[in-house]
N, C-alpha and C positions, 0 to 999 in steps of 0.2 A: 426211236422216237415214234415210229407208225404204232409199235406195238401199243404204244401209250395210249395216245391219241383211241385206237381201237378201243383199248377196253374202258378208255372213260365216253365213249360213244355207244358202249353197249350195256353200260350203268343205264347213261341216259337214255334209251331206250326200253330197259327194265323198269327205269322208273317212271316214266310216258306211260308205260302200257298201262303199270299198277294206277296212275292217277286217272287215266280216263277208264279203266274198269270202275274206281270208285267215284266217278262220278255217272256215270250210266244207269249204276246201283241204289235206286232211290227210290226204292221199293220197300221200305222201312217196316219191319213187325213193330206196333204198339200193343201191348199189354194193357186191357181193362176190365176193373171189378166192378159188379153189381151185383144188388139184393137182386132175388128173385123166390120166385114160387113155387116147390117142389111139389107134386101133386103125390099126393098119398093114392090105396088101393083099398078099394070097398072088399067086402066079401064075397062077390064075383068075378073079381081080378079084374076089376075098370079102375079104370085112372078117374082120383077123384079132388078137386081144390081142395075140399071143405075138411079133406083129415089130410092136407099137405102141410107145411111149413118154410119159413124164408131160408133161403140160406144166398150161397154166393154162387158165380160164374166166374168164370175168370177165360177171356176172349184172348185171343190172340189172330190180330187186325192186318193184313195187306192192305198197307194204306195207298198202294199204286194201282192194286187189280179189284182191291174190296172183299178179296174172301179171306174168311175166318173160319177158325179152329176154336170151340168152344168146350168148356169140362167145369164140372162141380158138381159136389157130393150136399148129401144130407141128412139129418136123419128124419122119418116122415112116419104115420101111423101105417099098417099093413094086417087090412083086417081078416084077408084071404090065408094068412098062414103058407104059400108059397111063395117061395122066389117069384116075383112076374119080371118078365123082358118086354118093353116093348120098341119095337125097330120101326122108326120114321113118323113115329105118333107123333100128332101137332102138341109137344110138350114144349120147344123154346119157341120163342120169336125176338130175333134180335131185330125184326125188319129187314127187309130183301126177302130173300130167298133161302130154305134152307134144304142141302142138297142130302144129307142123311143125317140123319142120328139114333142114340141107342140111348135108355134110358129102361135100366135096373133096380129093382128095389128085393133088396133078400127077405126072408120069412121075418127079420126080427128090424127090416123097415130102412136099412142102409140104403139109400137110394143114391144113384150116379148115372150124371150125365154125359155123356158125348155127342156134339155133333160138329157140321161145318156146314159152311153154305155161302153164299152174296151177298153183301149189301149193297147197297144204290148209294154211292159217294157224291 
């Protein structure tokens, strides 16, 4: 009968732990899209609006700490003829802070975003 008693006392205790893990854990990723504004590349290899085009973002949100992971593609004019890279260019702003990013466009104007950084929740 101890034995019993024991291992339904160490269920309940597996399962204690697992509930108040999952309630501790409420630090939620949200997933959100928006338009945005890919900046095209003049013939001196500057980031330029005016031969960018819209496309999307797709954020992924710490809704407990506020930072985010950011990525999207597009296709944009690229009048430079090479790949350009450029690393922590003021290219997004999702508001807050952003702590790095990289933003690529190949010779034939594929352009892709990456960054992450804070928001002010």
């Amino acid at each position: 009968m101890l034995k019993v008693i024991s291992n339904v006392s160490r269920r309940g205790l597996v399962l204690g732990a697992l509930a108040l893990c999952l309630t501790t854990t409420t630090a939620w990723a949200t997933l959100v899209q928006g338009g945005y504004l890919f900046p095209g590349v003049d013939m001196g290899g500057n980031l330029s609006n005016g031969l960018g085009t819209p496309g999307f973002i797709i954020a992924n949100i710490n809704t407990n700490t506020g930072k985010y992971k950011a990525s999207g593609k597009a296709v944009v004019q690229n009048l430079s003829g090479k790949t350009q890279t450029f690393i922590n260019s003021p290219v997004i702003s999702l508001g807050g802070t952003v702590t790095s990013s990289r933003y690529s466009c190949s010779k034939k104007g594929a352009a892709s975003l990456a960054a992450s950084g804070m928001l002010v929740l």
